[in-house]
N, C-alpha and C positions, 0 to 999 in steps of 0.2 A: 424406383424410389424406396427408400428403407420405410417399413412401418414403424410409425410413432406408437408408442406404450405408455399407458397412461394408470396413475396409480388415484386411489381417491384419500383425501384428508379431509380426516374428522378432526374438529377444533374442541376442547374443551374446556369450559369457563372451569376456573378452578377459582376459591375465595374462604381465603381464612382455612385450608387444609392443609396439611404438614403434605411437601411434595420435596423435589429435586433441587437442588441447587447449583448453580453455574457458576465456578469460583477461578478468577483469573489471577495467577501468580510469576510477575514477568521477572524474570532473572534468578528465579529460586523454583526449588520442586521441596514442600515438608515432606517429613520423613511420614513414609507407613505407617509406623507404629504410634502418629502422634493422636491424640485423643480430641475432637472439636466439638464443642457446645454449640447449639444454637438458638437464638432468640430472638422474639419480636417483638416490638413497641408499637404495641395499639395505634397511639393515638398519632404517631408521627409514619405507619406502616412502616415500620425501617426493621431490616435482616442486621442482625449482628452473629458476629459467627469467630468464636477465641479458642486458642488453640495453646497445648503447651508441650514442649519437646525438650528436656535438658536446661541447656542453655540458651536458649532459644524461645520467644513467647509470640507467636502469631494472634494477629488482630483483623478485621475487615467489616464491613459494613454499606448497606446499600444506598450511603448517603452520598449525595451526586456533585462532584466536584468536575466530573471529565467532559461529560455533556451525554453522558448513555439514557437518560432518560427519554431522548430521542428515540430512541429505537427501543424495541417490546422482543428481548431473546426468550426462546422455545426450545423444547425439545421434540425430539421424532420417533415416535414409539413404533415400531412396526408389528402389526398386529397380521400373524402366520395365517391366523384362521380364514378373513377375509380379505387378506391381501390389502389392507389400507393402513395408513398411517396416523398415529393420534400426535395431535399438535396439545403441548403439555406449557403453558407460558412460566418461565420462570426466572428468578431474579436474579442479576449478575451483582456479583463480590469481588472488590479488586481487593485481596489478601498482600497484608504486610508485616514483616516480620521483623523485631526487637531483640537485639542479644545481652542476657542480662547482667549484671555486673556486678554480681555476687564475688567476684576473685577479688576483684579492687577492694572491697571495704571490709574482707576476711585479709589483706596485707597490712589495709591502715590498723584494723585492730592490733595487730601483731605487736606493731609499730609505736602504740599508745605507751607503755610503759618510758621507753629511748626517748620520747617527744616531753614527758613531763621532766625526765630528769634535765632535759638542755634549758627548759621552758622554769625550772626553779634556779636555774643556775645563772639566766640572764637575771629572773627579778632580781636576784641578790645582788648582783654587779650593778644592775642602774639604780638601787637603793645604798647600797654600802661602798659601791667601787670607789676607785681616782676615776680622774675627771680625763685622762690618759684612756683606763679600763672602757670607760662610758663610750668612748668616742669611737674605739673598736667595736662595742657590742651594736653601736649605732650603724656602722658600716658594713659589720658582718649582715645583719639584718638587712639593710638593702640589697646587698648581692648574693644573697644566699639562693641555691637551690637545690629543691628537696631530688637527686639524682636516683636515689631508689626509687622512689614514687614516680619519678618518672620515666625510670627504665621498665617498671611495672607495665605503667599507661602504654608505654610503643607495643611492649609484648602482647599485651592484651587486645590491642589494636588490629596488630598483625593476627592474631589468634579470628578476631572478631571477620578480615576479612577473607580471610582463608574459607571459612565457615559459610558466611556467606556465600562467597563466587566458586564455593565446590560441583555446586550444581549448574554452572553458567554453562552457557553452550561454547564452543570452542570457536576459533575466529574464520576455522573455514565452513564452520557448520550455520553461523550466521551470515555470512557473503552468500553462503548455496539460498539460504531462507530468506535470502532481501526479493528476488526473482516473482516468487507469488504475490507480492505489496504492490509490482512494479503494472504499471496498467499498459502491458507490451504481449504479445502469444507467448505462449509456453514456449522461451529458447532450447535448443539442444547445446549444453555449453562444454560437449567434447566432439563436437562436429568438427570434419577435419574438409568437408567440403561445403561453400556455402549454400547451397543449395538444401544443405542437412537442417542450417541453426534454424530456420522456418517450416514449418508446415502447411501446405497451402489448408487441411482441411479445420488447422485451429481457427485459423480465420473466415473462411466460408465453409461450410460442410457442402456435402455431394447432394444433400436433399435440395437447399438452396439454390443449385447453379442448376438440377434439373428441374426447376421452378422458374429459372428464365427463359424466357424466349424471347429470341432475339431474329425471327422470321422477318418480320415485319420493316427492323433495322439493316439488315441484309437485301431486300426489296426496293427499298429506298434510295434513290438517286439523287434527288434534289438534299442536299447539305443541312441546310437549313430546315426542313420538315425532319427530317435524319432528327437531328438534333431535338425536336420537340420529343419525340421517343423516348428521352434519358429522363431520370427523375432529375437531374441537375445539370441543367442546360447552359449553362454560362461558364464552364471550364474549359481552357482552352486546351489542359494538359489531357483532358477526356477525346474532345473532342479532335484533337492535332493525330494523337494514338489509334483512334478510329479512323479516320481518313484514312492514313497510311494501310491499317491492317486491312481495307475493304478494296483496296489497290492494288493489294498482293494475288495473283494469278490462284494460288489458290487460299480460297477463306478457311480459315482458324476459327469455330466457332466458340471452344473453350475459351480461347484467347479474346474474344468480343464480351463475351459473357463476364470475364474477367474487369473489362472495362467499365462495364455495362455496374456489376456491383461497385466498383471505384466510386460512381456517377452517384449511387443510392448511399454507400457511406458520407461523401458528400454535403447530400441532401437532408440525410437523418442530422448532419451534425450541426446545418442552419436550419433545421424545425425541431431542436433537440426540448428547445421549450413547450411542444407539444405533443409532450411524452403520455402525458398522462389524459391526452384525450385523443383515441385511439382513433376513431370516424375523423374527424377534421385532419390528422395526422396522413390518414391512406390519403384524405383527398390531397394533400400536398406532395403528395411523394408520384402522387400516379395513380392508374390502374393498376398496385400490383399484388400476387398470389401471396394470400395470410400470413402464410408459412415465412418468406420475408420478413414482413412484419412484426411476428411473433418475436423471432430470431433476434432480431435489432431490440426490439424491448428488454428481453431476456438477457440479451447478453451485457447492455452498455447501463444499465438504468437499474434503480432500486428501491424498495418498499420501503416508505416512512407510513405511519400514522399520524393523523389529524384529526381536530377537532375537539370541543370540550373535552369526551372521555375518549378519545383516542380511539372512537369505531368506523372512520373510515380509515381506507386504506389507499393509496396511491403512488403511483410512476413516478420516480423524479431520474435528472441524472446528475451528480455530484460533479463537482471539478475535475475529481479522478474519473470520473465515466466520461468528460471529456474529452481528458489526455486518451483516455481506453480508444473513445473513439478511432482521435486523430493515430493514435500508434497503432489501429488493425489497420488506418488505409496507410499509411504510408510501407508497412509490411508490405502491403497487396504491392504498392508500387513499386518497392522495392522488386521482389518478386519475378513483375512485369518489363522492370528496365533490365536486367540482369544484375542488381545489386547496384544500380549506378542512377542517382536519381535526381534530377533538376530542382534545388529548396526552392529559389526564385518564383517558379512556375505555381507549383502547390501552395505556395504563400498568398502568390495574387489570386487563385481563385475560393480560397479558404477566407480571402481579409485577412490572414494573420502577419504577423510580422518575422524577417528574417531569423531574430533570434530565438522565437516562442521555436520556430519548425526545427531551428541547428538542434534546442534542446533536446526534443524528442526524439528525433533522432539519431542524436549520440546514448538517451536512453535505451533506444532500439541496438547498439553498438556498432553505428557505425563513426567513421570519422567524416570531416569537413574538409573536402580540398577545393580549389580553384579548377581553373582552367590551362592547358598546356598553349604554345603560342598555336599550334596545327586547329586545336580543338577553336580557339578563338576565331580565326580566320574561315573555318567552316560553319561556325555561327554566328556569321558577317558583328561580330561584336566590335565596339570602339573597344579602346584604350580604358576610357572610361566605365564602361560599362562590365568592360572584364572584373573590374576589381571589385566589383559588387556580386559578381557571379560564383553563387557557390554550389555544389556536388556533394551529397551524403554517399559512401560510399561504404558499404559494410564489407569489412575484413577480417583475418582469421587471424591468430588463434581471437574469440568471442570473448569481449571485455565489455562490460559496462561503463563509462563514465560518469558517477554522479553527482550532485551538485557539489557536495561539503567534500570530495576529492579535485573537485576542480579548483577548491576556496583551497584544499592546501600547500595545489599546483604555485 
């Protein structure tokens, strides 16, 4: 088993000290050389923070429009001497930036002299004209338009978004960065065999699987006590998988173990609301080694603060920590079928529904096929029941499918 390393963190209350700032800037990077003030409002504790660059005048402020006050960002000091790390709490800045439009009202000035001379020349005409004159000026005035001014406006327009989207990422540099958002393993997305686009140890590491034992499961002859063994006992696609493997002449213990976590992903994912109470969690999951435990916390679930002043601290798991969940096991399953995996099955022991599971797993990249007539007939299926039967089956080259690509499908 790999030894675990373990680092200590010191917290430091900080209050009313000038410290670090965490400034988030999506679609733009200011220039270096730009120069930023910064200030605080006592009575509202609010960071304001302006910036000036050219043509260009950055703004931002720690007033809470997005929902961040939910969460309390830090920084991580690593401190050489003792090998620990200082927890520094500090405020995030979503920075936005203005381009100013100094060109426009240095043309209109230009332009002031040519505007009075048209501008005495109509009074004259609606004062002294024919009634002929009158009914032209009246007409030109309705359809008139200023085409300098606004050949200016497009240029300057153009000018303004060029500036802007200079610093934009490029559209395959965003497709590679949608991956980390995506609550699926780390793909390999130049894998040219599938067996590549997955890792079995992103999904379980090696310390976990030599944390089960499965003696006891292997011992076992009667089905049903078998079954009491799994942290999730009512799957049929667990249990069908285990039969079979414990009937093969010779037993695969990795490949039990393999199951054996399927069973615990599972489980965590219908006790997922008792994240944050760790003792009543083991008892529902089982007898099992910490080190699981831990691992499932860590990995699917996340630290909010509570409370009047926000000192405690607690487990929760978000909706994406539920997709996270469900997309490490159906990986695992993948994995375990050879890329070829029953939705139906995993639906009925998960409660979910056909289309929540197609999702994910077109997230995961694979596609959605049916049944061939051979494959029906060997899973004594009606007529009826084929057309309901579907198969995730991940294929190459590695594509994503996601929701707003399928909307423009």
């Amino acid at each position: 088993m790999t030894d675990l390393s373990f680092k200590k963190i010191r917290l430091h209350s900080v209050q009313n000290v000038p410290g670090p700032i965490l400034i988030s800037s999506p679609g733009f990077l200011p220039d270096q050389k730009t120069h930023f003030t910064v200030s605080r409002e006592e009575k509202s504790n609010e960071w304001i923070v302006e910036g000036d660059s050219g043509g260009i005048r950055y703004h931002g402020s720690t007033a809470n429009k997005r929902g961040d006050s939910f969460f309390q960002y830090c920084i991580a000091v690593e401190n050489q001497e003792n090998d620990t790390f200082d927890m520094i709490p500090v405020p995030l800045i979503h920075l936005k930036c203005h381009v100013k439009s100094q060109k426009i009202h240095e043309d209109i000035e230009k332009n002031i002299e040519k505007k009075d001379y048209e501008k005495e020349k109509k009074e004259l005409g609606e004062t002294f004209g024919s009634k002929k004159m009158k009914k032209i000026i009246q007409n030109k005035a309705f359809n008139i338009i200023d085409t300098q001014q606004f050949e200016d406006i497009s240029s300057h327009m153009i000018n303004d978004v060029k500036e802007v989207t200079k610093n934009m990422s490029s559209l395959e540099e965003i497709h590679a960065n949608t991956y980390p958002n995506l609550p699926i393993p780390p793909p390999n997305t130049q894998a040219t065999k599938l067996e590549e686009v997955y890792s079995l140890s992103d999904i379980v590491t090696e310390p976990e699987l030599l944390a089960i034992h499965v003696k006891a499961i292997l011992q076992e002859q009667n089905e049903r006590n078998r079954t009491l063994l799994l942290p999730f006992k009512n799957s049929r696609y667990v249990n069908e998988h285990l039969s079979k493997a414990l009937k093969a002449e010779k037993k695969n213990k990795r490949h039990i173990k393999l199951l054996y976590y399927v069973s615990l992903l599972m489980a965590f994912y219908t006790n997922r609301h008792l994240v944050s109470k760790k003792e009543l969690l083991i008892k529902k999951l089982g007898d099992l080694p910490l080190i699981l435990i831990d691992h499932l916390i860590t990995r699917f679930s996340e630290y909010i603060r509570s409370g009047t002043n926000y000192e405690t601290i607690q487990s929760v798991i978000t909706s994406h920590g539920m997709d996270k969940i469900l997309c490490y096991l159906f990986a695992l399953c993948l994995i375990i079928d050879n890329f070829s995996v029953d939705i139906n099955l995993l639906a009925q022991d998960l409660s979910l529904s056909t289309q929540k599971c197609k999702g994910l797993f077109k997230t995961l990249g694979c596609k959605i096929q049916g049944c061939t007539e051979a494959q029906r007939l060997a899973m004594n299926l009606s007529k009826a029941e084929v057309k309901l039967y579907k198969r995730a089956v991940l294929t190459l080259p590695f594509e994503i499918v996601s929701k707003k690509q399928r909307k423009l499908r």
